[in-house]
C-alpha positions as CSV (number, residue, x, y, z in Angstrom):
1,X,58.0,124.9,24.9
2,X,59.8,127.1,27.3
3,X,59.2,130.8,26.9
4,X,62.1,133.4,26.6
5,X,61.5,134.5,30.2
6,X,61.3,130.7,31.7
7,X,64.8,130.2,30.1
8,X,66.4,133.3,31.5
9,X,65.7,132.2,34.8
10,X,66.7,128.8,34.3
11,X,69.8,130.0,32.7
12,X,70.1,132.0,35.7
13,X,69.9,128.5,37.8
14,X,72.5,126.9,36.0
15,X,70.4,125.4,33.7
16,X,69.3,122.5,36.5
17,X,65.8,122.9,36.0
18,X,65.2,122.7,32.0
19,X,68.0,119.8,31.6
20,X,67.4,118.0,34.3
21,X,65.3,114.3,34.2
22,X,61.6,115.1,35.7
23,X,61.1,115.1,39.2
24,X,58.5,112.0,38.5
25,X,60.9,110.3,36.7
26,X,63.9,110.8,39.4
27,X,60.7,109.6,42.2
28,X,59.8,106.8,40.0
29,X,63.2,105.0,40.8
30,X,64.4,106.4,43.8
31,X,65.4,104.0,47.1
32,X,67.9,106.9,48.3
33,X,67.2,110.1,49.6
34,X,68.8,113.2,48.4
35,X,69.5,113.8,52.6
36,X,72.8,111.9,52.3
37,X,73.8,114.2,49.5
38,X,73.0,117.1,51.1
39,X,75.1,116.1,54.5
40,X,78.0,115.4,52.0
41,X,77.3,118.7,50.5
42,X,77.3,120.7,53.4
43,X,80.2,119.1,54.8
44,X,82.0,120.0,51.5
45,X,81.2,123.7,51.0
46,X,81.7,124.1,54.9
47,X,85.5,123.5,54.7
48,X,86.0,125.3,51.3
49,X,87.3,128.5,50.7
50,X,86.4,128.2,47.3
51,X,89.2,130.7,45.8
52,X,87.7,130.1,42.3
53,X,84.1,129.8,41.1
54,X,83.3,128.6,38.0
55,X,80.0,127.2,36.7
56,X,78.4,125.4,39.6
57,X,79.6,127.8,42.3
58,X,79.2,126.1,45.6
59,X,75.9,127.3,46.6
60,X,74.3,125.8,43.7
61,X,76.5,122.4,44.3
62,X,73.0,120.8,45.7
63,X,71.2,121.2,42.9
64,X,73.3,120.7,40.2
65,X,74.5,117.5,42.1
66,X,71.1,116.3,43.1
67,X,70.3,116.6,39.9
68,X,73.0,115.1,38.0
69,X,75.0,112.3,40.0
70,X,74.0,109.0,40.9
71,X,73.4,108.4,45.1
72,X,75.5,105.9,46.7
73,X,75.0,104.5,50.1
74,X,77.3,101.9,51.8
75,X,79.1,100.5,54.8
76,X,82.9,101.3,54.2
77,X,82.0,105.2,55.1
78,X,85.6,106.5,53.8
79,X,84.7,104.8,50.0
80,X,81.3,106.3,50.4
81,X,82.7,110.1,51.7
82,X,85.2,109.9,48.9
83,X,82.7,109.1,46.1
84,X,80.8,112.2,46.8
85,X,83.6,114.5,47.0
86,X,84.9,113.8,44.0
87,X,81.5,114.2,42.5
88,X,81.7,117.5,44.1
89,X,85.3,118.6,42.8
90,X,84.5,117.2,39.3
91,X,81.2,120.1,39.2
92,X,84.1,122.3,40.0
93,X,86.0,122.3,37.1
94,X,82.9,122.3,34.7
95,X,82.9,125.6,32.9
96,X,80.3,127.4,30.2
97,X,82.8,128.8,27.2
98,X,82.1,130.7,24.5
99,X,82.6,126.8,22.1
100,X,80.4,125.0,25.0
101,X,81.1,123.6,28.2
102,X,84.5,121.8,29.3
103,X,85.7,120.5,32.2
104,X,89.7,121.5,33.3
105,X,91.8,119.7,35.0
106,X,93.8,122.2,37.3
107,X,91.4,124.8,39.4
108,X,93.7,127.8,38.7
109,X,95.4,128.9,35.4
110,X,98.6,126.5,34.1
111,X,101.3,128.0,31.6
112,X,100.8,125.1,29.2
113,X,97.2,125.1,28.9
114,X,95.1,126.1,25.7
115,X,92.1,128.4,25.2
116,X,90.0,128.6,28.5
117,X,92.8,126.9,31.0
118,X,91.7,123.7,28.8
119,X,94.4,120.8,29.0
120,X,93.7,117.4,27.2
121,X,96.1,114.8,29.1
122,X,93.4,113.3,31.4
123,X,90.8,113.6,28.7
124,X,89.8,109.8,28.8
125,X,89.6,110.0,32.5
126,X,87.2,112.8,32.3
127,X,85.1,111.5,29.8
128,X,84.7,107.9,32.1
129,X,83.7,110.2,35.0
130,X,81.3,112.2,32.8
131,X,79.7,109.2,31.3
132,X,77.3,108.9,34.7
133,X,76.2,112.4,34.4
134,X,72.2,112.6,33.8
135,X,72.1,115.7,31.7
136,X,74.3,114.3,28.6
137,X,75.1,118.3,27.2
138,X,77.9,118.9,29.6
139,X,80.7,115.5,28.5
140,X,79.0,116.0,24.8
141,X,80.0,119.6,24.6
142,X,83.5,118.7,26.4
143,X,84.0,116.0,23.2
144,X,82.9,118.1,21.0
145,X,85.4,121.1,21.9
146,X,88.3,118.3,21.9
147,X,87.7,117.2,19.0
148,X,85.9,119.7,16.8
149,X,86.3,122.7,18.0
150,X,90.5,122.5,19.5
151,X,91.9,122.2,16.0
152,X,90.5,125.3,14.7
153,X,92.1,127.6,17.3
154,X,95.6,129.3,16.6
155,X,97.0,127.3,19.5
156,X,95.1,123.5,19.1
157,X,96.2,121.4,22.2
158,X,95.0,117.9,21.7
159,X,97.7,116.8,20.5
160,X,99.5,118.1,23.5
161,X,99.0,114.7,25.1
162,X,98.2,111.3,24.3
163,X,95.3,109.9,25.3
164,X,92.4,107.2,24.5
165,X,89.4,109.5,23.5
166,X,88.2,107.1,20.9
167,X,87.9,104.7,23.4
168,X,85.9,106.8,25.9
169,X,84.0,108.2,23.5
170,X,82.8,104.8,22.5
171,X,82.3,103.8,26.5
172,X,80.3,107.1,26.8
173,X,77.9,105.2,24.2
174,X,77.8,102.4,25.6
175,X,76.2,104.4,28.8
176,X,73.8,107.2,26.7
177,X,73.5,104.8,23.7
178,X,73.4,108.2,21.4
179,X,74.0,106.7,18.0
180,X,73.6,110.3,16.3
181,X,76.0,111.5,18.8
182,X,79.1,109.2,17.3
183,X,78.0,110.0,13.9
184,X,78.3,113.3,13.9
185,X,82.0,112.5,15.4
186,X,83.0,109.9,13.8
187,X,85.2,111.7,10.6
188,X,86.5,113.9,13.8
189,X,87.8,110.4,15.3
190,X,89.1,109.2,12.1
191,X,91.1,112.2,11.9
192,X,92.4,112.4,15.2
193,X,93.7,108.2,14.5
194,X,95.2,108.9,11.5
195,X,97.2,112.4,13.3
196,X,99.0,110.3,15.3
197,X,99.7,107.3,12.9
198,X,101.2,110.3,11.0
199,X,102.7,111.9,13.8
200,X,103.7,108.8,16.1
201,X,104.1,105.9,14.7
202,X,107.1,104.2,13.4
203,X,108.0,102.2,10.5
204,X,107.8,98.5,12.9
205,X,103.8,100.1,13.7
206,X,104.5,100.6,17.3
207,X,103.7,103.7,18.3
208,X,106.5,106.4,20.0
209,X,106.1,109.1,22.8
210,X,108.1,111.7,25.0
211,X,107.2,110.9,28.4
212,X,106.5,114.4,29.0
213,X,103.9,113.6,25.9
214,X,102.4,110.9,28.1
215,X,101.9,113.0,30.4
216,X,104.2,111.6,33.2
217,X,107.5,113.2,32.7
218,X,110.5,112.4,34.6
219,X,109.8,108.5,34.5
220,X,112.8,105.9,35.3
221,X,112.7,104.7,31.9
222,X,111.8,108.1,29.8
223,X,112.9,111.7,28.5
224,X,111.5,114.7,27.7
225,X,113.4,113.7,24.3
226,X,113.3,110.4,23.8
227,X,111.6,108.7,21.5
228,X,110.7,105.6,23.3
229,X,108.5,102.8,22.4
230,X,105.7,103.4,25.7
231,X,103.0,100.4,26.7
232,X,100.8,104.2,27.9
233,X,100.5,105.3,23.9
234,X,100.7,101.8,22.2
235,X,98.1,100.6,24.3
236,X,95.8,103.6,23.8
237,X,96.1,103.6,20.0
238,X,95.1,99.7,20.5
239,X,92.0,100.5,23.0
240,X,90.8,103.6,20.2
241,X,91.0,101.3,17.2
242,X,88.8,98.4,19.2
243,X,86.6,101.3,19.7
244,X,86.6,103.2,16.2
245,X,85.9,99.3,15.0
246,X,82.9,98.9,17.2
247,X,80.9,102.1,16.2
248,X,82.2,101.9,12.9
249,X,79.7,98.5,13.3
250,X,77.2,100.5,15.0
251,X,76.9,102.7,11.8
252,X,77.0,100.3,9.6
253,X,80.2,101.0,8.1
254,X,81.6,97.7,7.6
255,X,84.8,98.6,5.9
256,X,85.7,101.2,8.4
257,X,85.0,98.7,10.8
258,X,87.3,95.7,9.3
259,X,90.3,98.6,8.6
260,X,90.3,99.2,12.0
261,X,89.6,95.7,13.6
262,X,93.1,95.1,11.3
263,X,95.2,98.1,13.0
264,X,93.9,96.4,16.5
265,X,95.3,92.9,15.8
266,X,98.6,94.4,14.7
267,X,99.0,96.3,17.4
268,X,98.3,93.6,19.6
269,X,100.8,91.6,18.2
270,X,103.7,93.9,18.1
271,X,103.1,94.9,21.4
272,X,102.5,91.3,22.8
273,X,106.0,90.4,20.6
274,X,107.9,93.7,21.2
275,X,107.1,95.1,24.5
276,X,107.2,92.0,26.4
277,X,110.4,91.4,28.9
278,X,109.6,87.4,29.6
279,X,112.1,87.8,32.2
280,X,110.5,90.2,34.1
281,X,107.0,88.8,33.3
282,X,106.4,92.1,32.6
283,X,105.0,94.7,29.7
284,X,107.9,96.9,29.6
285,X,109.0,100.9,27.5
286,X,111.2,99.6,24.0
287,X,113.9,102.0,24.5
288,X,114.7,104.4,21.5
289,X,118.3,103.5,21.8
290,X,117.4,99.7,21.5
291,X,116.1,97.2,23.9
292,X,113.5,97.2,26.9
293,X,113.7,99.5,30.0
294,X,115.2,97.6,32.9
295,X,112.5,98.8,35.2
296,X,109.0,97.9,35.7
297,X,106.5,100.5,35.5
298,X,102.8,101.5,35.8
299,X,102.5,102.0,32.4
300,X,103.1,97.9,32.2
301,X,99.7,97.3,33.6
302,X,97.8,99.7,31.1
303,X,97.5,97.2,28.4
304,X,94.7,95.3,30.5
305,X,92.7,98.6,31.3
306,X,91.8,97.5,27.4
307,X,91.9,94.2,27.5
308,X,94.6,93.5,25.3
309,X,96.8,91.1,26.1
310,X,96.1,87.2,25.4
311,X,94.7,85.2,28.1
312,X,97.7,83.1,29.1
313,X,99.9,82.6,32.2
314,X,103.1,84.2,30.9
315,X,101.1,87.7,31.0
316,X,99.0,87.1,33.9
317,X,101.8,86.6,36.0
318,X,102.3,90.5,35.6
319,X,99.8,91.0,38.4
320,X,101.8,89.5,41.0
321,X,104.2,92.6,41.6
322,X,101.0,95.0,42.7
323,X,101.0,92.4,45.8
324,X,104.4,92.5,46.4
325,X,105.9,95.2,48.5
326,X,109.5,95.6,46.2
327,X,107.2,96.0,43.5
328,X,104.0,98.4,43.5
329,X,102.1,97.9,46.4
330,X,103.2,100.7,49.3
331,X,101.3,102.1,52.5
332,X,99.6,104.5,50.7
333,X,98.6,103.2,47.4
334,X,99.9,101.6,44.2
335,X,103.3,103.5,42.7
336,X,104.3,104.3,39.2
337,X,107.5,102.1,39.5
338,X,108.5,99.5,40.9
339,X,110.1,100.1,44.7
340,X,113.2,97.8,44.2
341,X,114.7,99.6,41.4
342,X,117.7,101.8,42.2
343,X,116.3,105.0,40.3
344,X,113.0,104.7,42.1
345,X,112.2,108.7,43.5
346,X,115.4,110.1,42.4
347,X,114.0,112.7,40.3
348,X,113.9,115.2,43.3
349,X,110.5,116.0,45.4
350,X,108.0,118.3,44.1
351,X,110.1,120.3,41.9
352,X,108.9,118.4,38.8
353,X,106.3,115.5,37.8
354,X,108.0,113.0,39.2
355,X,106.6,110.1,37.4
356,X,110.2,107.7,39.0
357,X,108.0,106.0,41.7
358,X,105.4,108.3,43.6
359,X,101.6,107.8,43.6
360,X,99.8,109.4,40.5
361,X,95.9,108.8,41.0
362,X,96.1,109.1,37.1
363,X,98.4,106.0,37.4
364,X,96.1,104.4,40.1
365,X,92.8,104.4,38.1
366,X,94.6,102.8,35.2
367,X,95.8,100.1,37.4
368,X,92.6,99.2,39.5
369,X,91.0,99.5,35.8
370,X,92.9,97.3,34.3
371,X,92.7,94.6,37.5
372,X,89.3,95.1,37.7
373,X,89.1,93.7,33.7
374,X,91.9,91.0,34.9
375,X,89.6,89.7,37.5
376,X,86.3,90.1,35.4
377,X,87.3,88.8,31.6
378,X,90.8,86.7,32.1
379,X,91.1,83.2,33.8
380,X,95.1,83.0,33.6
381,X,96.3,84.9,36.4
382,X,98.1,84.1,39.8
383,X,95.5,82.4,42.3
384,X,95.8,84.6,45.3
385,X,94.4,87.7,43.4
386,X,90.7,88.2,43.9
387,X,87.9,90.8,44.4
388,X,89.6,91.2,48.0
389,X,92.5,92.1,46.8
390,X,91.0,94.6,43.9
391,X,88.6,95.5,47.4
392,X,91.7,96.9,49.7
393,X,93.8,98.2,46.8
394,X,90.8,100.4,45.8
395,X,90.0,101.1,49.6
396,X,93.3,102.8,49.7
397,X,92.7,104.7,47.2
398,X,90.0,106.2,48.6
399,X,91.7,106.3,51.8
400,X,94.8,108.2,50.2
401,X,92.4,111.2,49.4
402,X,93.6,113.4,52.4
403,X,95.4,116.2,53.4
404,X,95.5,117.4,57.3
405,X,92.6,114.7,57.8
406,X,90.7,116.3,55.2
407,X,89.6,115.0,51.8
408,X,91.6,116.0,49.1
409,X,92.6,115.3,45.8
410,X,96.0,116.5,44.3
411,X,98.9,115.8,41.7
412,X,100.9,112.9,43.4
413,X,102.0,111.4,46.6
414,X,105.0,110.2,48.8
415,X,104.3,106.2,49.0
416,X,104.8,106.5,52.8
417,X,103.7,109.1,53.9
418,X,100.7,110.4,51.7
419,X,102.3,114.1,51.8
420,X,101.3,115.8,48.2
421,X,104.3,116.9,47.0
422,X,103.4,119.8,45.3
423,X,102.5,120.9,48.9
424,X,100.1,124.0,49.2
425,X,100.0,124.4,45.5
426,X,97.4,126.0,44.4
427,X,97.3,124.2,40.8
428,X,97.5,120.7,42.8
429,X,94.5,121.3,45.0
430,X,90.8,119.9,43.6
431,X,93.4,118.1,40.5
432,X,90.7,116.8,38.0
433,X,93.7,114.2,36.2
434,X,92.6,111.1,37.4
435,X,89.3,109.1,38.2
436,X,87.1,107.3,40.8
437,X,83.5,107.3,40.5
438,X,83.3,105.3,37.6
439,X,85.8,103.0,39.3
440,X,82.5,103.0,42.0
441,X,80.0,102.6,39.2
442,X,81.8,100.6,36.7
443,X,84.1,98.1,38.7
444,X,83.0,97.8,42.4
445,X,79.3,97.6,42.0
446,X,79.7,96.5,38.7
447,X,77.3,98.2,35.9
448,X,79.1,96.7,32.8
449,X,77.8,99.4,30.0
450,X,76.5,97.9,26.8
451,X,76.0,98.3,23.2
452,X,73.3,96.1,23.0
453,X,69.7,96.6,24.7
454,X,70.8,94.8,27.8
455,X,72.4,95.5,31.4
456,X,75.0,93.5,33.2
457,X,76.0,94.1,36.5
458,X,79.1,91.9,37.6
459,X,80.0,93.4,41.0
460,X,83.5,92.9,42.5
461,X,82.8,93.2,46.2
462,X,84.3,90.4,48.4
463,X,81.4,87.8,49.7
464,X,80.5,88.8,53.3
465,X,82.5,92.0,53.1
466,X,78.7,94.1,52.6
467,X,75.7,93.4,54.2
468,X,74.0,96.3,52.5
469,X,75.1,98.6,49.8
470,X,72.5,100.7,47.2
471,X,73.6,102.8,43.7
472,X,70.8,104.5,42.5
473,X,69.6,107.1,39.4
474,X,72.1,106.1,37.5
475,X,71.0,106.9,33.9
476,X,71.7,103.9,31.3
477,X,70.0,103.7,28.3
478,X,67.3,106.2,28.9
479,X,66.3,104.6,31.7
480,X,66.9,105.5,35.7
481,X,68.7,101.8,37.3
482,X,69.1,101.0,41.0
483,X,71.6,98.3,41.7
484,X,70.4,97.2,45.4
485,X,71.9,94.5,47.8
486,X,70.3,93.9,51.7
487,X,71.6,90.5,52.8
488,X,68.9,90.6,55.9
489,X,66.4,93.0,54.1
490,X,66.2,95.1,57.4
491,X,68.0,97.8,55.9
492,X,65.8,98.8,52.8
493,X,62.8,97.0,53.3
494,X,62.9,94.9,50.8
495,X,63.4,92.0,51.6
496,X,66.8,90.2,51.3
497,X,68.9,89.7,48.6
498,X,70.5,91.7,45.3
499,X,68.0,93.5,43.3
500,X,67.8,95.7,40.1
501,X,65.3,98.6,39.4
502,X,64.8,100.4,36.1
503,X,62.9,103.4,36.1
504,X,61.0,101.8,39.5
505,X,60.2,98.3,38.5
506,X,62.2,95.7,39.4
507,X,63.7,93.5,36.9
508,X,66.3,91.3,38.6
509,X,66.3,89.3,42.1
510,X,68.7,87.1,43.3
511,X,69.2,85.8,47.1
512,X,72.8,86.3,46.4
513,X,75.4,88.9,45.1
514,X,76.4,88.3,42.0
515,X,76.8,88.8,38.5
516,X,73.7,89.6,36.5
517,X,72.4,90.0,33.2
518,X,68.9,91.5,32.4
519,X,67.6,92.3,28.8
520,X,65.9,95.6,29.1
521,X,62.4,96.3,27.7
């Protein structure tokens, strides 16, 4: 037990030393040394102003980092720099409120945000980051305010924006594997489903949304008014069902579980049957005024972020236009529409969210998400996509994070020339909307969370692009992993090949990179 005095000062700390894993523990497991966090560190709080503190100022960055965040070492050194600063913005936007800690998304004040700058439109996004924090209170508290907490406030916001918590909720499980933690949520989840069947869905059972409500407003196929049928909402509301199913299994609550295995397969269907433009090969908004959208958007790849669509050609086929250059792909990342279309960025720059073509990282991590579970869990899809091109999409994605050679992260992007077009913008600097780490974590190494006592690691990084690479303390299951490849053995010492640590002992070898499956003890 703590004494009053010992918690005082902790509190004083930040609270790094009582929540923290034991330094034993963190030794047991650890290949990395803290030295490359600190040099990331240091580089970081050297070129900030830091205009706004909040929880973690920068001087206690180290510490909270060190004892938080997985280490990652590896040869591409802008994917490496990247993956530590946004580690590094994401502690900036955690903040200790009177109803627990929550993370926000702008770094300054916003007109349309709720109580304590709170905004909910990137909450899944959050939550995915979060997941891979070591001290569980901070994303369990930010849940809990969403849903608990929000909706007894005179001015709720959750329903501001839709969003897959649900689902993120459940992928936060499948990381901390806290079955009290989704009970003691799960009536909360139920209610927020049924808000939005109530408030959302229409008579067919697809789902409706402003695109301002989707948070991407001024889109070549929305309105701030229009009730349009969106692939963004229908697909969440499909992902959160999936989800409420599963840990409705979890608890044993097996009707829960069937009612809302039922609301997935209709929801699949409908949007499989409605949303589909065979023509364009493409998943595509069901206009309010009748019939599909003539333009290709972003949104059209979210279905796969949850693996919904069926595993045939017809859909697969979808992932051709992020290759082509009159579709998605640009010099500066993947855009929100597709280039060809005569509407693409005519919305006007930086006056509005311009949601008609630009870069949205929010966008990006859907679509590298939902490529990275094309790749992984579908066999139909056109033959020259692969983990190299998943590898140089996501490369300039990390890439894209500058300003004035520096690394930055903001609201969205010209295509051409990278400029943030929200410019100087306070609000748009440090912009916690979209994500990356996990995209590290989850999709380029691999770790492939788990509800069952096991851990698979399926790792799409092109053969002979790494000779070395090394993710360590990354806490799953209660347990501290390393995920460790050194093709010559030189650079660890070793010895060659991919291995797997939990908690120091090694329970996976293989002379080669690639997929893995290990039950843990």
């Amino acid at each position: 037990m703590m004494t009053s005095a010992f918690k005082k000062i902790v509190f004083a700390l930040g609270g790094v030393i009582a929540l923290a894993p034991s330094m034993a523990q963190q030794r047991s497991s650890s290949v990395l040394s803290n030295n490359i966090l600190q040099r990331y560190v240091t580089k970081f709080n050297t070129a900030d102003t830091q205009d706004v503190q909040n929880y973690v100022p920068n001087i206690r960055a180290y510490d909270w980092m060190a004892a938080n965040v997985p280490l990652f070492e590896c040869p591409d050194s802008i994917i490496e720099n990247i993956y530590y600063y946004r580690w590094w913005t994401f502690r900036k936007h955690l903040k200790q409120t009177d109803e627990g800690f929550i993370f926000t998304e702008f770094i300054t004040p916003v007109k349309h945000a709720g109580k304590y700058n709170s905004v909910s439109s990137a909450l899944g996004h959050q939550i995915y980051e979060g997941r891979w924090l070591r001290d569980t209170q901070y994303i369990q508290q930010y849940i809990r305010f969403w849903l608990q907490k929000d909706k007894h406030f005179k001015a709720p916001r959750l329903y501001g924006f839709s969003g897959w918590t649900e689902d993120a909720v459940y992928g936060l499980f499948k990381v901390q594997k806290d079955t009290a933690f989704i009970r003691s949520l799960f009536t909360d989840m139920e209610e927020d489903y049924h808000r939005w069947e109530q408030d959302r869905q229409l008579p067919s059972g697809l789902f409706w949304q402003y695109d301002v409500k989707d948070a991407m407003e001024e889109s070549i196929s929305g309105g701030r008014k229009v009730k349009n049928k969106r692939p963004s909402i229908n697909s969440y509301m499909y992902g959160n069902a999936r989800a409420m199913e599963q840990m409705a299994n979890i608890l044993q609550q097996p009707a829960k579980a069937a009612e809302y295995r039922q609301k997935a397969i209709v929801l699949r269907k409908l949007i499989q049957d409605s949303l589909w433009d065979g023509n364009a090969s493409f998943f595509k908004t069901g206009m309010e005024k009748g019939g599909l959208s003539d333009a290709r958007e972003a949104i059209g790849f979210i279905p796969w972020y949850f693996n919904l669509p069926d595993d045939e050609k017809r859909y697969g086929k979808a992932w051709e236009q992020i290759t082509d250059t009159t579709g998605f792909k640009a010099p500066w990342g993947l855009t929100t529409a597709e280039r060809r279309h005569p509407a693409f960025r005519t919305h006007g720059t930086g006056h509005s969210c311009e949601w008609d073509g630009a870069i949205w990282p929010f966008a990006s991590t859907q679509t590298l998400k939902g490529f990275s579970n094309l790749l992984k869990n579908y066999k139909q899809y056109p033959k020259n996509l692969n983990a190299e091109i998943f590898y140089d999409a996501f490369h300039t994605y990390a890439w894209s994070h500058q300003k004035n050679g520096q690394p930055y992260i903001g609201e969205y992007q010209d295509e051409k020339t990278g400029y943030w077009l929200k410019g100087d913008n306070p609000r748009s600097s440090f912009y916690n909307h979209s994500g990356f780490v996990d995209l590290v974590i989850n999709d380029l190494v691999g770790i492939k969370p788990s509800s069952e006592n096991k851990l698979v690691i399926s790792p799409l990084i092109p053969e002979g692009r790494w000779d070395w690479f090394c993710l360590d303390k990354v806490s799953y299951h209660g347990k501290l992993v390393t995920v460790l490849w050194d093709k010559t053995g030189t650079h660890y010492n070793k010895g060659r090949g991919f291995r797997i640590y939990a908690d120091g002992q090694e329970i996976w070898y293989s002379k080669k990179l690639k997929p893995a499956s290990v039950v843990l003890k």
